[in-house]
C-alpha positions in Angstrom: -9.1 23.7 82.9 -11.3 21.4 81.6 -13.8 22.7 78.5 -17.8 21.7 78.8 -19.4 21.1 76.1 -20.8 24.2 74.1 -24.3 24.4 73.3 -25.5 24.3 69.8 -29.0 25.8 68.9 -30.2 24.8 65.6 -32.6 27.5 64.0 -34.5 28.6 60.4 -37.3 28.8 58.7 -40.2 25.8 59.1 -39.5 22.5 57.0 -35.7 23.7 55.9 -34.6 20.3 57.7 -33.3 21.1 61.0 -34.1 18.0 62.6 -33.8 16.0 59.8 -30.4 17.0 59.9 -29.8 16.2 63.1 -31.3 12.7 62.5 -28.9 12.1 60.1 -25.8 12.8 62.4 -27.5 11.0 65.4 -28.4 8.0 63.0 -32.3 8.3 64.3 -36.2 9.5 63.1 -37.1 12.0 65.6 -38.9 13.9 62.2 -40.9 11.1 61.3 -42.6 10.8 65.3 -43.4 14.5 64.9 -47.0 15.8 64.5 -46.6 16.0 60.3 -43.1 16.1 60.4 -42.7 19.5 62.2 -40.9 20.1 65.2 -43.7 21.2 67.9 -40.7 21.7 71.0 -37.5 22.2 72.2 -35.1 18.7 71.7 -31.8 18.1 73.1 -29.2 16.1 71.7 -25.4 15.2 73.3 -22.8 14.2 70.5 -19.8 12.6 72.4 -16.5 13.6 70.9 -16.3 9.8 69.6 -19.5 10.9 67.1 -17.8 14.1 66.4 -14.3 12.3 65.6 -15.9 9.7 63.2 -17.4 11.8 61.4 -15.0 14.6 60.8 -11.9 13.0 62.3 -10.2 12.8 58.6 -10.7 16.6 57.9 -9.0 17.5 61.6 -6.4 15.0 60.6 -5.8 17.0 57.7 -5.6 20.6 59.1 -3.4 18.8 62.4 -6.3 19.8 64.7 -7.5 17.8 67.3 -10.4 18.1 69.5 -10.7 19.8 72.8 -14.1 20.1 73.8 -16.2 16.8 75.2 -19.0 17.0 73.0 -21.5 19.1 71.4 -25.0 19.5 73.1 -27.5 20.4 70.1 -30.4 22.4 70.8 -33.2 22.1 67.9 -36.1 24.6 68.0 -39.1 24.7 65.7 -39.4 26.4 62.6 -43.0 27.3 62.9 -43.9 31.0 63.3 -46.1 29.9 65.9 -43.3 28.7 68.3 -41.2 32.3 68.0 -40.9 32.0 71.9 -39.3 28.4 71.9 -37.2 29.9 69.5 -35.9 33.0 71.5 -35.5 30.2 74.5 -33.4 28.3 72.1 -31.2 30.8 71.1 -30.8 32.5 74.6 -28.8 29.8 75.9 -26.3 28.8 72.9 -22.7 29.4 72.6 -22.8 29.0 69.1 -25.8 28.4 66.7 -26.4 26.8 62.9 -28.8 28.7 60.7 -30.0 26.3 58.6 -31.6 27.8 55.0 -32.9 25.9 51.9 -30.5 26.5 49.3 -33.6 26.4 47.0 -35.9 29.0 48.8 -32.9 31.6 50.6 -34.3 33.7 52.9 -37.8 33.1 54.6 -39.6 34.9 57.0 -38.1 32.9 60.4 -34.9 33.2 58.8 -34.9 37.3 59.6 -36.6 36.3 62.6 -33.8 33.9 63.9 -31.2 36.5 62.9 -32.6 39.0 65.0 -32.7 36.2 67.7 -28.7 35.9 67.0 -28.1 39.6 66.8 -29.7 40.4 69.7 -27.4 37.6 72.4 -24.5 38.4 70.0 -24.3 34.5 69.3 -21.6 33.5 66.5 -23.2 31.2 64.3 -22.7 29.2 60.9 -25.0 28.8 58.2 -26.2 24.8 56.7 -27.2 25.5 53.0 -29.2 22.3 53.2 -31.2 20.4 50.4 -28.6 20.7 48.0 -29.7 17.0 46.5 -32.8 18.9 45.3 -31.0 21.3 42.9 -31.5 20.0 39.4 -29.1 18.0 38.1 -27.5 17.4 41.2 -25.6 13.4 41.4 -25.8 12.4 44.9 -23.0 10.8 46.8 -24.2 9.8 50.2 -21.8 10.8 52.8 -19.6 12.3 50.9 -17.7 15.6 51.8 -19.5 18.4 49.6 -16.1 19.5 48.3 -15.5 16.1 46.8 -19.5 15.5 45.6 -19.2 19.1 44.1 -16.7 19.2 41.9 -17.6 15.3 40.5 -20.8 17.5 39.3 -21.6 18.8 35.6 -20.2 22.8 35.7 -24.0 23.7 34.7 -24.8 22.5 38.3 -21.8 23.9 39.8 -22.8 27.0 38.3 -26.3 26.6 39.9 -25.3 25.8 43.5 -22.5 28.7 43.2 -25.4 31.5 42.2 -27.3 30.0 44.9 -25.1 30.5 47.6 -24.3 34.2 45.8 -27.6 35.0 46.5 -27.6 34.0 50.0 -24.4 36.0 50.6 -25.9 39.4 49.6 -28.8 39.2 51.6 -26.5 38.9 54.3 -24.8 41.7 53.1 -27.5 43.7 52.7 -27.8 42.8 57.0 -24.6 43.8 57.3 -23.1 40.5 57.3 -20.3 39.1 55.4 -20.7 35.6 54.5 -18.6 32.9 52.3 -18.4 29.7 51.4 -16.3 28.0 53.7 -13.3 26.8 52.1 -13.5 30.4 50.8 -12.5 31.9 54.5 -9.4 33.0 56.2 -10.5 34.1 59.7 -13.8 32.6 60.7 -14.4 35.4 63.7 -15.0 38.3 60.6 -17.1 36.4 58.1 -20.3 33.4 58.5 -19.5 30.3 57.4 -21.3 28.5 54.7 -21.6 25.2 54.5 -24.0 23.4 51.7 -25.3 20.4 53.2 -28.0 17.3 52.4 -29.9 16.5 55.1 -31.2 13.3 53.3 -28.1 12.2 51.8 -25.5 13.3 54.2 -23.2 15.5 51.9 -21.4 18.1 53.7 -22.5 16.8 57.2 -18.3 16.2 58.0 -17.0 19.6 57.0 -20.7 21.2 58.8 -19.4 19.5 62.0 -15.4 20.1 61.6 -16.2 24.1 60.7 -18.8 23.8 64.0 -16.2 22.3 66.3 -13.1 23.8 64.7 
């Protein structure tokens, strides 16, 4: 039988870069024609399995998967606490979501809000540690794959981005989550992915994507 293609909601908190993300995988500025950059409705994006296979065609290469779904159709949702109803309407129809969190702030208020959303449809989901170009000291790479960009870093800012993402994963514990890094994971069904991303510079966008479609 032939697989449609699932339905991706993106949520979080207001100006953690959930569109900007998305504009950086479908190449385009939808950010910069919203009302001071925020995301005032509900936007629709279909990724063909061509985009998906570009961009993290190497890393199913590597783990000898290959893809069996047509496409992804994104659903991104605003962050504002005003739009909690767009939200909910977001998340009601996904098969999957991405959580998207600044590594910077962790938690904020529509982060627990967009949880609830998840908890309550039982929707699996993976979380985009995004803006991880902003932690000091940080050497971008555009494009890169964040396991690559990471470890050309100084240890101080390895250190930095690892207590980061520590910090993340016990306030999921503490929701009664478990949560790793990515790479960190054996069975993906048990524990939320991870996955530190830049939205600006593209780092981590493949192995986002491969975790997403894997």
């Amino acid at each position: 039988m032939p697989i449609r293609q699932p339905i991706v909601c993106v949520l979080g908190h207001i100006d953690v870069g959930k569109t900007l993300l998305l504009d950086k995988i479908r190449k385009s500025s939808v950010q910069a024609r919203e009302a001071g950059g925020m995301t005032q409705h509900i936007g629709a994006s279909f990724f063909p399995v061509e985009t998906l296979k570009e961009l993290c065609g190497p890393l199913l290469k590597k783990f000898r998967r290959r893809l069996r779904i047509p496409g992804l159709l994104v659903i991104d949702t605003p962050g504002h606490e005003a739009f909690a109803n767009l939200r909910k309407r977001g998340g009601a129809v996904a098969d999957i979501a991405i959580l998207v969190i600044d590594i910077l702030k962790g938690f904020e208020d529509q982060t627990y809000e967009s949880i609830d959303i998840l908890k309550a449809r039982k929707t699996p989901f993976i979380v985009a540690a995004n803006k991880i170009d902003r932690v000091p000291g940080w050497v971008s790479k555009p494009d890169e794959l964040f396991l690559m960009s990471y470890q050309s870093q100084d240890p101080y800012v390895r250190q930095d981005i690892d207590e980061r993402l520590y910090t993340i994963m016990g306030e999921f514990s503490k929701l009664g989550f478990q949560a790793e890094r990515f790479d960190k994971i054996s069975d993906f069904t048990r524990t939320a992915a991870i996955v530190p991303v830049s939205a600006k510079t593209g780092e981590g966008i493949p192995e986002l994507l491969a975790v997403l479609v894997g």
